[in-house]
N, C-alpha and C positions, 0 to 999 in steps of 0.2 A: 363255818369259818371261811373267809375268803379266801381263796387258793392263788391268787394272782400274783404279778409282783411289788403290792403295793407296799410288801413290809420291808421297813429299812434293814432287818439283816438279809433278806434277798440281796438288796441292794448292792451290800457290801462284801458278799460271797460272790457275787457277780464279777466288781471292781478286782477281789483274789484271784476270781480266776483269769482274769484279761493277766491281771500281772505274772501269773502260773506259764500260762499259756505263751506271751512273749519271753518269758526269761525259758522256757522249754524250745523255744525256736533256735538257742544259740547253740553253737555247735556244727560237726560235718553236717550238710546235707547229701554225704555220698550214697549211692546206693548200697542198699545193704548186704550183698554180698563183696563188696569192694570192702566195708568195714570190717566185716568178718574175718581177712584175715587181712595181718597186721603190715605185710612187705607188701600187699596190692595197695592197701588204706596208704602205705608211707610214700611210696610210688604216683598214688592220685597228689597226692595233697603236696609234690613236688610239681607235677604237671600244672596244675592251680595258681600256686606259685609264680611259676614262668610264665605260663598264660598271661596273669595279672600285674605280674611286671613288666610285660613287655608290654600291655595296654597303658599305663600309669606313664612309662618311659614315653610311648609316640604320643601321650596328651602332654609332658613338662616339655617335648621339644615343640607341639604346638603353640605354648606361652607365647614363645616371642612371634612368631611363625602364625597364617592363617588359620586357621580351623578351629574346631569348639575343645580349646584344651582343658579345661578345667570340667566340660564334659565328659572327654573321654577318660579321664582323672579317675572321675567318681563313678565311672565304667570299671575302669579297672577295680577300685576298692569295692566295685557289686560283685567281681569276679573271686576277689578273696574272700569276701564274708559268705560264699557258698564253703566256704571252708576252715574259715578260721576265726574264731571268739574275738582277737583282737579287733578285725576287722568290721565286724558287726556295729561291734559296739562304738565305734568311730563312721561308721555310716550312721548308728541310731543317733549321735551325737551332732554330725554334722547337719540330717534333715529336720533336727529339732532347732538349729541355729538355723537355718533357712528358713523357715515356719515364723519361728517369733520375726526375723529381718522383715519377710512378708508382712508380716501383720503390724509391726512397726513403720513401713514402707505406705501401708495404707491407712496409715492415719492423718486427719485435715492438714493439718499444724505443718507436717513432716511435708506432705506433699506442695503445701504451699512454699514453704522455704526453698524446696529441690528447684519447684518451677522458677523463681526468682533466682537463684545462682546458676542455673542454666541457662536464662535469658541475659543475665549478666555475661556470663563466660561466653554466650555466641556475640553477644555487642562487642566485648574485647576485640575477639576475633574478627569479627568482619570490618572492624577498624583496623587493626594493624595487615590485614590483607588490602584494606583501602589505598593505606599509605605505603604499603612495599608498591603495589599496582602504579600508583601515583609517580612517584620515586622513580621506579623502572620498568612498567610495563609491564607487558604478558611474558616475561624473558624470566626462565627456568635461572636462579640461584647459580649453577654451577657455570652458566655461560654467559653470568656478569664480568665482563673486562674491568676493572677499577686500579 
């Protein structure tokens, strides 16, 4: 008999176990003596917590603000889902909506449109920077006298 994995319930014991195997990923990854007893376990998954909200907090003040907010965002939610189900499962959800966006992102159609309303939207722009220029110069908005 062929022992390899050409037979389709291989296949499909395969596909159970990838599913086995992520759905067994959820959960603390504390160490196991911290699980083991239950005011160390309550105590971690406080620290976790604070950790991860104080990362979440410095990326929603980065929003308006320079730096990579939405980065450090999804830093922080890396940081909770070392600890908590919810979390996981809102990262697994989020990288799956990234993926398809990607993949939608690089399709002809998609990329052609984007490049034509970007060329458009810098035409706008470097017209109405023509005509402010034109209008009044290299003189900075707040120290037009009118």
């Amino acid at each position: 008999m062929n022992t390899g994995s050409d037979e389709p319930g291989e296949a499909a014991v395969a596909s159970d176990a990838k599913a086995t195997s992520e759905e067994s990923e959820l959960g603390s990854r504390a160490p196991e003596f911290i699980k083991a007893r239950r005011a160390l376990h309550l105590s971690w998954q406080v620290g976790v917590f604070v950790a991860g909200l104080a990362v979440v907090a410095a990326g929603v003040i980065m929003l308006p603000l320079p730096g990579p907010g939405w980065l450090v965002i999804f830093g922080g939610m890396a940081i909770w889902a070392t600890e908590f189900v919810w979390a996981q499962l809102v990262l697994r959800w989020t990288k799956r909506k990234v993926t398809e966006a990607a993949q939608h992102a690089l399709d002809p159609k998609v990329r052609r449109r984007n490049i034509i309303l970007t060329t458009i939207g810098l035409v706008i722009v470097a017209v109405l920077g023509g005509i402010y220029v034109w209008k009044f110069g290299l003189e900075m908005p707040w120290n037009i006298d009118q």
